[in-house]
C-alpha positions in Angstrom: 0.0 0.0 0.0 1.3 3.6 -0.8 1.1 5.9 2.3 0.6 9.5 1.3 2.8 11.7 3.6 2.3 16.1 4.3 5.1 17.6 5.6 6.2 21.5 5.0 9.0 22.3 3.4 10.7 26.2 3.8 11.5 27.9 0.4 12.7 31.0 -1.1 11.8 33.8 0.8 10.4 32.3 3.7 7.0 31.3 2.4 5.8 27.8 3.7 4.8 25.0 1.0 2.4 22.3 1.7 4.8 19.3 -0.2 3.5 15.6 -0.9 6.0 12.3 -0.9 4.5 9.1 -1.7 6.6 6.7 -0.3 6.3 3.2 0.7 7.1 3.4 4.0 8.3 6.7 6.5 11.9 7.6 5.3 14.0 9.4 8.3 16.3 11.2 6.4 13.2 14.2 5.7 12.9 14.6 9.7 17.2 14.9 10.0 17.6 18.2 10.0 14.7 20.2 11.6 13.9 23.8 11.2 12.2 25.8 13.1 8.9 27.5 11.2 8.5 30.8 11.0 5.8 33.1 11.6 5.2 34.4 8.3 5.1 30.0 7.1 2.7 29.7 9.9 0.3 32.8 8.6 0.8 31.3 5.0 0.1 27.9 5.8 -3.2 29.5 7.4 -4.2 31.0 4.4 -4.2 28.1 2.3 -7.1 28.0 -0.3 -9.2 24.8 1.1 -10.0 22.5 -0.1 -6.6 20.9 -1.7 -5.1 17.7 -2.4 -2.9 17.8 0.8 -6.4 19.0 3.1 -10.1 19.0 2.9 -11.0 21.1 5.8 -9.2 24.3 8.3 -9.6 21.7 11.1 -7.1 19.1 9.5 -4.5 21.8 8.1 -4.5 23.0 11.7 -4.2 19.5 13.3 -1.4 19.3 10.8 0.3 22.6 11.8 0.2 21.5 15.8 1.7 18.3 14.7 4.3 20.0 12.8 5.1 22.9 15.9 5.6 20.5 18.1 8.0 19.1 16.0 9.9 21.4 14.8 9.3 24.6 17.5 8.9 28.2 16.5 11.8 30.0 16.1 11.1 33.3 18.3 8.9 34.5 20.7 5.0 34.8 20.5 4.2 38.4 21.2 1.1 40.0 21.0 1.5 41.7 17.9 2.2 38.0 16.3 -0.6 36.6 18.1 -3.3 39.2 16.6 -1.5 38.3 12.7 -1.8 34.6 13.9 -5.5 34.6 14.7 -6.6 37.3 11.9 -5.4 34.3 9.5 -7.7 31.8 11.5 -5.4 30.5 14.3 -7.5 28.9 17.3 -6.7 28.6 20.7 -5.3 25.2 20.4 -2.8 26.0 17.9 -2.1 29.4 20.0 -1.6 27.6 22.9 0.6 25.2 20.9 2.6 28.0 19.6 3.0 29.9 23.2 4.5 26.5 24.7 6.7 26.0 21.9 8.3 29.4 21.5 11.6 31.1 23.1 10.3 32.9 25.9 9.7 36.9 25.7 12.5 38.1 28.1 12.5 41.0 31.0 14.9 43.7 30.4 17.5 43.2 32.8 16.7 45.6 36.1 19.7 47.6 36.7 21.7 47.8 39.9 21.2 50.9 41.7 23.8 52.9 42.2 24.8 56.0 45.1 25.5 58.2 42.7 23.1 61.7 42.0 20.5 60.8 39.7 20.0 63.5 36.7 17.1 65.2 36.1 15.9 62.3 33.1 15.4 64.0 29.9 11.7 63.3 28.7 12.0 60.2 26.2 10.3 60.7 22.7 7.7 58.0 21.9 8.4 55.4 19.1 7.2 56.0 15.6 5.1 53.2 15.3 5.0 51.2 11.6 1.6 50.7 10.3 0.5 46.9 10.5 0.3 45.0 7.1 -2.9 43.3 6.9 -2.8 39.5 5.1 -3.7 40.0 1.2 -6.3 37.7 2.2 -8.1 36.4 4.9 -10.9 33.2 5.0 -13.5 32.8 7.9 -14.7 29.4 9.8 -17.1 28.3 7.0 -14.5 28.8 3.8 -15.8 32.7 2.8 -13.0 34.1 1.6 -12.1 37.8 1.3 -9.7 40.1 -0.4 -7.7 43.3 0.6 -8.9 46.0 -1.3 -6.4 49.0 -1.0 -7.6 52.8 0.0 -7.7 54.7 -3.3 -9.1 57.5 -5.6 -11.5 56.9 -8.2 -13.6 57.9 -11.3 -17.1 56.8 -10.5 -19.9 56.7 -13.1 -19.0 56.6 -17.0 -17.9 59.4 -19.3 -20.9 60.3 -21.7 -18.2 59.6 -24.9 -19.0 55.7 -23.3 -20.7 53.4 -25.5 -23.7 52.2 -24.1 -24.0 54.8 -21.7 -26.9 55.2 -19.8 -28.0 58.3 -17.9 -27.8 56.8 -14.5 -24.2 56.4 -14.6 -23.4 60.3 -14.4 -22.4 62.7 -14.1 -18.8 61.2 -13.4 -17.8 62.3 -10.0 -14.3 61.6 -8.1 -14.1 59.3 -5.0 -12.0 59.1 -2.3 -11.6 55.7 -0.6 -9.4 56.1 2.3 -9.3 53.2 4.0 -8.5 49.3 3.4 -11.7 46.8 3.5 -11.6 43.5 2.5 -14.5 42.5 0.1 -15.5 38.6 -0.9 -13.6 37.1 -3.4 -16.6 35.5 -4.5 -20.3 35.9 -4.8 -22.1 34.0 -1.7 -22.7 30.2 -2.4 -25.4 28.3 -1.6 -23.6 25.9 0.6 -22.2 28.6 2.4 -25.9 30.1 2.7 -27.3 26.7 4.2 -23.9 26.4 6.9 -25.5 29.8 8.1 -28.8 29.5 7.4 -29.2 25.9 8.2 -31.6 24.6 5.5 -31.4 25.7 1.5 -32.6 29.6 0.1 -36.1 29.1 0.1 -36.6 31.7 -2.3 -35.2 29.6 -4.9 -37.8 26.7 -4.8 -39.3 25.5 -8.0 -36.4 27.3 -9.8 -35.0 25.3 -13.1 -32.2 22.6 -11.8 -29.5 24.8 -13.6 -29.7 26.6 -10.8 -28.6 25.0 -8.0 -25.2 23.8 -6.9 -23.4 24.3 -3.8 -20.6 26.5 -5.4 -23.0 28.3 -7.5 -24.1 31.8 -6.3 -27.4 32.1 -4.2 -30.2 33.6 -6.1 -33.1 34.7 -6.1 -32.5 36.7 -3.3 -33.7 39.7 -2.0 -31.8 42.8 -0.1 -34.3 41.6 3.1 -32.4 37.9 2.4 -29.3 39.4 2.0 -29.8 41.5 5.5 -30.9 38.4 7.3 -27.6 35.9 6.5 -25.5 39.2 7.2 -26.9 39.2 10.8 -26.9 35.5 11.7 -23.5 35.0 10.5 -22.3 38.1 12.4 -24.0 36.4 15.7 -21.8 33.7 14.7 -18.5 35.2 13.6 -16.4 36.1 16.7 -13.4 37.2 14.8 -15.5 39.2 11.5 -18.4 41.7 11.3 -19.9 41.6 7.8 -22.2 44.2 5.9 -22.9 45.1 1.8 -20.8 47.6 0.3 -21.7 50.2 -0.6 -21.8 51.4 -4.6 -18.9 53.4 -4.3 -16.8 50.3 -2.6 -18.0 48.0 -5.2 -17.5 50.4 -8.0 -13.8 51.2 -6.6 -13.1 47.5 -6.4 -14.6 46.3 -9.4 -12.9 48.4 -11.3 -9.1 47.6 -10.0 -7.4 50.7 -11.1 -8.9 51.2 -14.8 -11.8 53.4 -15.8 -12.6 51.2 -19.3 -15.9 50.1 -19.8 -15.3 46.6 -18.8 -11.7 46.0 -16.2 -9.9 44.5 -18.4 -10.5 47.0 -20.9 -12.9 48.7 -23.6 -13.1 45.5 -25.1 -15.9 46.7 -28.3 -15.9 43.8 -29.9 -16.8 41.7 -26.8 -13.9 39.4 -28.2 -12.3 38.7 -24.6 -15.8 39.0 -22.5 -16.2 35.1 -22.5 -12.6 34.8 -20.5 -14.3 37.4 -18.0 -18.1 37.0 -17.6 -20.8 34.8 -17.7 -23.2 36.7 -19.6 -26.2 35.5 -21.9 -25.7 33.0 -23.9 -24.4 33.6 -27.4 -22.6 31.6 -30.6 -19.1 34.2 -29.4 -19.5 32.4 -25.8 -20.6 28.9 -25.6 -19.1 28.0 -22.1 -21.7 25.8 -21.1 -23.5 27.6 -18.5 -27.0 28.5 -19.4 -27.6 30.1 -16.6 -25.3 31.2 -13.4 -21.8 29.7 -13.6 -20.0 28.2 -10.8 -18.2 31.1 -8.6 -14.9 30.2 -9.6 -15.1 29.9 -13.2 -14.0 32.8 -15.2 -10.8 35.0 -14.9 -10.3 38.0 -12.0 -9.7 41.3 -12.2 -6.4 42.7 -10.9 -7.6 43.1 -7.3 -8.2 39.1 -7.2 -12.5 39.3 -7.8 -14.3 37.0 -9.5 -17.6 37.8 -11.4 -17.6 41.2 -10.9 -19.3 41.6 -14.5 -22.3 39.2 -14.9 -23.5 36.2 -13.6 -25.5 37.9 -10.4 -26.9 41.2 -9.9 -24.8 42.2 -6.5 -27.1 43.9 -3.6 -25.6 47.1 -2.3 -26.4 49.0 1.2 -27.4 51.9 -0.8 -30.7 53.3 -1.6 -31.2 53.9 -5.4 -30.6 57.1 -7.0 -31.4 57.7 -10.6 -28.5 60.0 -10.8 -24.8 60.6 -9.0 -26.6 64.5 -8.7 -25.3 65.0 -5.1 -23.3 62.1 -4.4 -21.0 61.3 -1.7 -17.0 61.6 -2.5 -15.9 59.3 0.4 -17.1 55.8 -0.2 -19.4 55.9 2.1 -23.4 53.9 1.2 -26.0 56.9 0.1 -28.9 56.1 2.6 -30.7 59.3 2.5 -30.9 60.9 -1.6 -33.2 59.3 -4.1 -35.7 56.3 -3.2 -35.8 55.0 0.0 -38.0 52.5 -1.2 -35.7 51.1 -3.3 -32.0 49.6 -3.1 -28.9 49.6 -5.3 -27.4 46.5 -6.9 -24.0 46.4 -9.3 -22.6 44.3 -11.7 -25.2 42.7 -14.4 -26.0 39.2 -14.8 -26.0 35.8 -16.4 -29.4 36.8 -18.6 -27.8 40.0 -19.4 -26.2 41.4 -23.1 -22.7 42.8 -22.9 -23.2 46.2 -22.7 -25.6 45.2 -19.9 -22.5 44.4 -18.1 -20.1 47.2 -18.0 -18.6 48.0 -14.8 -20.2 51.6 -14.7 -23.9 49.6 -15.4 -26.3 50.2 -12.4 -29.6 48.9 -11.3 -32.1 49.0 -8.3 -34.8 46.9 -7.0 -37.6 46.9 -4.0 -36.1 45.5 -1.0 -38.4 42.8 -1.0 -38.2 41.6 -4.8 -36.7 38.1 -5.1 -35.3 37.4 -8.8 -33.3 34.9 -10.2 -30.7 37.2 -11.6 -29.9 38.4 -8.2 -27.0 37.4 -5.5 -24.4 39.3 -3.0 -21.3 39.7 -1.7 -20.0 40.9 1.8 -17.5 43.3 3.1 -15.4 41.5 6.3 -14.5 44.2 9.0 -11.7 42.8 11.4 -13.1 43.1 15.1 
């Protein structure tokens, strides 16, 4: 029988690799020379995308991990600061604990000796610059959500009127200032990750065509009300994450990754690369299969790391809908007060949609209430 051994390997640059050996029985020359891991491995290891041939769930990559540590030790101290980067990336108490006892010790400061001699007057000590803390590129919460680090920015919102396709809603072009970092879901919300929170499948989606439904295909079918209620029961569950929409502005910003072209990956007017990008309604250029919505993963990202950002689901947005950008905010913060309060935003076109139904610019707005089959989300993730 072939036994089918994990162990981690260090490589260039510190970053931890989950390795394979197939061997037919334990060899003892990989355990000869043991190294201790490193915090930034340990933070790497963490964010591993699961599920992978070497690990199915979090659990057994961090059953791995204390098996490892108490191998091999850490090679310095667990402060605080470490500790706070270790559990942003999903450590749990066992593995901290793990960590803590297999660790150099922090060490006191010596205390000096006193000495007889006249003490100066001490000259007032200036504090410490302090260096901002990086935040992981990405992080991935206990049921498999996983989010992305959208930098602070400035922005062109809205489309310019030369755009083809334009519509009137998507002006006047206005400047945004985003000055702070969020992390926004690399995905649209499945429907297995609705039923780990919700406990049962979207009931809105009963009696839908069997296209539809697959556990990593998006939720649909779904109303901002739906959306609201999974937000809260997962933030009664969270412990580490608090989770809201974004708002148009944020979704805009991180949609478009740095261009201002009608689609991100550029003007694209013969729709000749939209099939790599979107899923879109069906036509002869595109035939990928998908009739409908497309599994979450399929297609290619924009530069930030986001996938489906043009088509496949309508996204839900915190903000009320305004016909016009007349009046709006410059911060990145939701509009909740001009235009209908009866109504809310939503971003990003969908599966039954032409192309230039799906530029990035393209808005839309629904009843609160209104459950469609063209209709999904994705959260922001706010570090508590």
């Amino acid at each position: 029988m072939r036994h089918l051994r994990k162990f981690f390997l260090p490589a260039v640059g510190g970053a931890l690799i989950i390795g394979f050996c197939f061997a037919a029985r334990q060899s003892n020359t990989i355990g000869a020379q043991v190294t201790p891991l490193t915090y930034p491995q340990i933070i790497t290891a963490l964010n591993t995308t699961l599920p992978n041939n070497a690990f199915k769930t979090k659990e057994q990559l961090i059953a791995f991990l204390i098996a490892d540590i108490r191998r091999r030790k850490v090679d310095r101290p667990l402060t605080q600061d470490r500790e706070d980067d270790l559990r942003q990336a999903g450590a749990t108490d066992e593995l901290i604990q793990v960590i803590r006892a297999h660790s150099p010790s922090v060490r006191p400061s010596p205390t000096p000796a006193p000495t007889r001699t006249r003490t100066p007057t001490p000259t007032p000590t200036p504090k410490p610059t302090q260096t901002p803390q990086t935040r992981p590129k990405q992080i991935r919460n206990a049921i498999g959500m996983e989010f992305v680090l959208i930098p602070a920015g400035t922005f062109l919102m809205g489309s310019p009127e030369t755009e083809s396709g334009r519509l009137p809603n998507e002006g006047p072009q206005h400047r945004v200032s985003i000055d702070y970092e969020f992390y926004l879901g690399k995905y649209e919300v499945t429907q297995a990750q609705w039923q780990s929170v919700m406990g049962s499948p979207h009931a809105g989606m009963k009696g839908l065509d069997p296209d539809f439904f697959g556990g990593d295909l998006p939720v649909v079918r779904l109303s901002w009300n739906d959306a609201k209620a999974f937000i809260n029961k997962l933030n009664a569950m969270d412990t580490r994450y608090t989770y809201r929409l974004p708002s148009e502005a944020e979704w805009e910003y991180a949609a478009r990754a740095g261009t201002q072209t009608r689609f991100y990956w550029g003007d694209d007017p013969g729709f000749t690369s939209l099939c790599k990008y979107a899923n879109v309604k069906d036509y002869s250029r595109c035939p990928d299969g998908y009739k409908r919505t497309a599994p979450v993963k399929t297609y290619l990202p924009n530069d930030f790391g986001l996938y489906n950002m043009t088509g496949n689901v309508w996204e839900w947005c915190e903000d009320i809908w305004q016909p016009t950008y007349h009046n709006a905010g410059t911060d990145g913060s939701p509009n909740l007060t001009v235009g209908d309060t009866g109504m809310h935003a939503q971003r990003g076109g969908s599966w039954a949609d032409n192309p230039e139904a799906v530029r990035t610019a393209v808005r839309g707005g629904d009843l609160p209430s209104d459950r469609n089959d063209e209709d999904g989300f994705r959260l922001v993730a706010v570090v508590k």
